[in-house]
C-alpha positions as CSV (number, residue, x, y, z in Angstrom):
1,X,0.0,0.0,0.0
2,X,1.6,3.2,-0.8
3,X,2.4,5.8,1.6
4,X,-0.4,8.1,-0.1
5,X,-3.0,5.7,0.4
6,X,-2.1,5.6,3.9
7,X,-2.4,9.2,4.3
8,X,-5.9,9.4,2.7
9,X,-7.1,6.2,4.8
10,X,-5.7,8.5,8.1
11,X,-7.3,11.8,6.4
12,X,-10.6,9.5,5.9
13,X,-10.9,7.8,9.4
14,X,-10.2,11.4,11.0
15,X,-13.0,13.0,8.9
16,X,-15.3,10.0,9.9
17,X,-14.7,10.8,13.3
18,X,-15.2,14.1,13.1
19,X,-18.0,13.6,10.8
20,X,-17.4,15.5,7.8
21,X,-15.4,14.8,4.0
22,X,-14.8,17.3,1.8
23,X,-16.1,15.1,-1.1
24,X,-13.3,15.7,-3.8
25,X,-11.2,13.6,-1.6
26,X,-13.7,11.1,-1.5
27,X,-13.8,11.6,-5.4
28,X,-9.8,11.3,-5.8
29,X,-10.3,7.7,-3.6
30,X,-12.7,6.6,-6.3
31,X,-10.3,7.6,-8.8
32,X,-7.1,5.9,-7.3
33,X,-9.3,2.4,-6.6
34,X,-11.1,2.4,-9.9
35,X,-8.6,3.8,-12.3
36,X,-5.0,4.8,-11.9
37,X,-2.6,2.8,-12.5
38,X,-4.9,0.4,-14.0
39,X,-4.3,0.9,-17.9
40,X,-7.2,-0.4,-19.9
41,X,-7.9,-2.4,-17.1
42,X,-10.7,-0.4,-15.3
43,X,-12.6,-1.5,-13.1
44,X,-15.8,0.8,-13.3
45,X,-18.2,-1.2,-15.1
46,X,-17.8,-4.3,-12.5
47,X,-18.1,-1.4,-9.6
48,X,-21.0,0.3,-11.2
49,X,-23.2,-3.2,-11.8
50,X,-22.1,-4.2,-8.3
51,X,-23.3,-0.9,-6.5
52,X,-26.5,-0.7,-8.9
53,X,-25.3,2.6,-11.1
54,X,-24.4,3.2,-14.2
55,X,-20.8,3.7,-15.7
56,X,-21.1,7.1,-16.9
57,X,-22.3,8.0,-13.3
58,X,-19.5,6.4,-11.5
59,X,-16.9,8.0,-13.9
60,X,-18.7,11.3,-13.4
61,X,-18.0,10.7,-9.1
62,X,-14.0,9.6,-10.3
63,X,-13.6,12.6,-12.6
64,X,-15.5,15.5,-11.3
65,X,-14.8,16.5,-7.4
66,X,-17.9,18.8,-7.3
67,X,-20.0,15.8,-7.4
68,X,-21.3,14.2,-4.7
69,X,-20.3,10.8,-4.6
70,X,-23.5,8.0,-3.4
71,X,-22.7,5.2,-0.9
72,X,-23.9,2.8,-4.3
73,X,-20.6,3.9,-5.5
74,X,-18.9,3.6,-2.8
75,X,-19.8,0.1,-1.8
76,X,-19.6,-1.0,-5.5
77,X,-16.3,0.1,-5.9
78,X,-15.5,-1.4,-2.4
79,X,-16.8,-4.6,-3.6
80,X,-14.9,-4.9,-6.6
81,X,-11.9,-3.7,-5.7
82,X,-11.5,-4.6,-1.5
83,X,-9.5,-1.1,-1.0
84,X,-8.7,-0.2,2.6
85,X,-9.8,4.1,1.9
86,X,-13.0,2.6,0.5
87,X,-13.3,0.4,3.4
88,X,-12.2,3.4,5.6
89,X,-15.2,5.3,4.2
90,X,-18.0,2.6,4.4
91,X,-17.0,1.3,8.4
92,X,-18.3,3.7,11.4
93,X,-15.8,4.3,14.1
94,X,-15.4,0.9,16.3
95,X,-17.2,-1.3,13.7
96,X,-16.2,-3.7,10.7
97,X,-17.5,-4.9,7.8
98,X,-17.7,-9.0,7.3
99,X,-18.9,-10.2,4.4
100,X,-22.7,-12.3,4.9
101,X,-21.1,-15.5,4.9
102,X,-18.7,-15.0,7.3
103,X,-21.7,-14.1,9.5
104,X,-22.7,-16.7,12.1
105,X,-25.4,-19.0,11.5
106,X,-28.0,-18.8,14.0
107,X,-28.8,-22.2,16.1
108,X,-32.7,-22.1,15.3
109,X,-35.1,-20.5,13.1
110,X,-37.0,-19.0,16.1
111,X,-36.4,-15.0,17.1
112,X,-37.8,-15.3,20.4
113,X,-35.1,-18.3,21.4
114,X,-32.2,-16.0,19.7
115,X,-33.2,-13.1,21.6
116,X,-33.3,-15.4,25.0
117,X,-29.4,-16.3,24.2
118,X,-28.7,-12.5,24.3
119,X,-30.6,-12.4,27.2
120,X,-28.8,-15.0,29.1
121,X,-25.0,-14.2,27.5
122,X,-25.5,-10.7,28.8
123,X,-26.6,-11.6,32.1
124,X,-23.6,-14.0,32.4
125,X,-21.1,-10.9,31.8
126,X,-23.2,-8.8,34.2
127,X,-22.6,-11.5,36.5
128,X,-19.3,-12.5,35.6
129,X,-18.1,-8.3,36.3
130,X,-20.0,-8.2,39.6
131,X,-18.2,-11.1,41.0
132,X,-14.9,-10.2,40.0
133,X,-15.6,-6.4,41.0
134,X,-16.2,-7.4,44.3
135,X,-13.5,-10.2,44.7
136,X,-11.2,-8.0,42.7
137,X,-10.0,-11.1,40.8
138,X,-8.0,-9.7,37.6
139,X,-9.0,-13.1,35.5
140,X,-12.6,-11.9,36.1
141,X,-11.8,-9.5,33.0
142,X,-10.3,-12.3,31.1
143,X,-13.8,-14.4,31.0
144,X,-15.8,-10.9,30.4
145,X,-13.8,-10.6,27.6
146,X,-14.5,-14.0,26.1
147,X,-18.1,-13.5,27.9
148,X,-18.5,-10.1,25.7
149,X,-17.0,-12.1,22.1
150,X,-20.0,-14.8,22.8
151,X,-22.9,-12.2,22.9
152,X,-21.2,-10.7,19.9
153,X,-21.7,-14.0,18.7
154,X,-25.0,-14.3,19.7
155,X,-26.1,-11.0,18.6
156,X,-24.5,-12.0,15.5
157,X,-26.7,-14.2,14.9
158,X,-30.1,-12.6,16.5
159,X,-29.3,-9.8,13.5
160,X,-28.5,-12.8,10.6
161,X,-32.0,-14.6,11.7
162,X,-34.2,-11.3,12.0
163,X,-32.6,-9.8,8.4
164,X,-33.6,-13.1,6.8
165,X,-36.6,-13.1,8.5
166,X,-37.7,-10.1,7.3
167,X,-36.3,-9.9,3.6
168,X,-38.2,-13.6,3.6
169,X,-34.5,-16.1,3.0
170,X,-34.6,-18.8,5.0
């Protein structure tokens, strides 16, 4: 990665945080992941079916900074091309994207048992940080932190059922 990739992923994740981009920076990303460098080779009309616009629009966003650039371009171009700006751009503070499959697969088809395992994993943590508050055993954060990854887990997989659920896959 070079080093002025770098410096727009750092100019990117302090803008996110701060909660503003000047857009021809966002434009100039585009550009760098879609185009330069890649003679011939473009990758705008795989970005441009993938994020559901058309190729003249998503060469607009690369070659015009006064345009405002849609998150349809953004996640298309992320999608064909995986680059870390793009990524940068699409991820809120503290979170990460992982692709669908990669998602865990929830342990029933009911919502109401899901929604019980939250229930009961985030008990356990209260339970597990109570104890080792009061004992002040150090290895209590060691099994909150492995408490904490399993409702991740479980909330994981609350979210995979409910989407699928609701958008009718089973």
């Amino acid at each position: 990665m070079s080093d002025k990739t770098m410096h727009r992923m750092h100019v990117c994740a302090e803008a996110k945080m701060q909660g503003d981009f000047a857009m021809s920076e966002v434009n100039d990303i585009l550009y760098e992941a879609l185009i330069q460098g890649r003679e011939g080779q473009s990758l705008i009309p795989e970005a441009a079916k993938l994020g559901g616009i058309g190729q003249r629009t998503l060469y607009d966003y690369c070659s015009n900074p006064s345009r405002t650039v849609s998150v349809h371009a953004i996640r298309g171009a992320f999608a064909a091309t995986q680059h870390p700006a793009l990524k940068t751009l699409l991820e809120p503070p503290g979170w990460r994207l992982v692709q669908v499959q990669h998602l865990p697969v929830p342990g029933s088809n009911d919502l109401r048992t899901e929604l019980e395992d939250v229930v009961i994993q985030a008990s356990e943590i209260m339970g597990i940080l109570r104890r080792g508050i009061c004992s002040g055993d150090s290895a209590a954060t060691m099994r909150a932190a492995r408490a904490i990854g399993q409702l991740e887990t479980e909330v994981a997989e609350l979210r995979r059922l409910f989407e699928d659920t609701i958008t009718g896959r089973k």
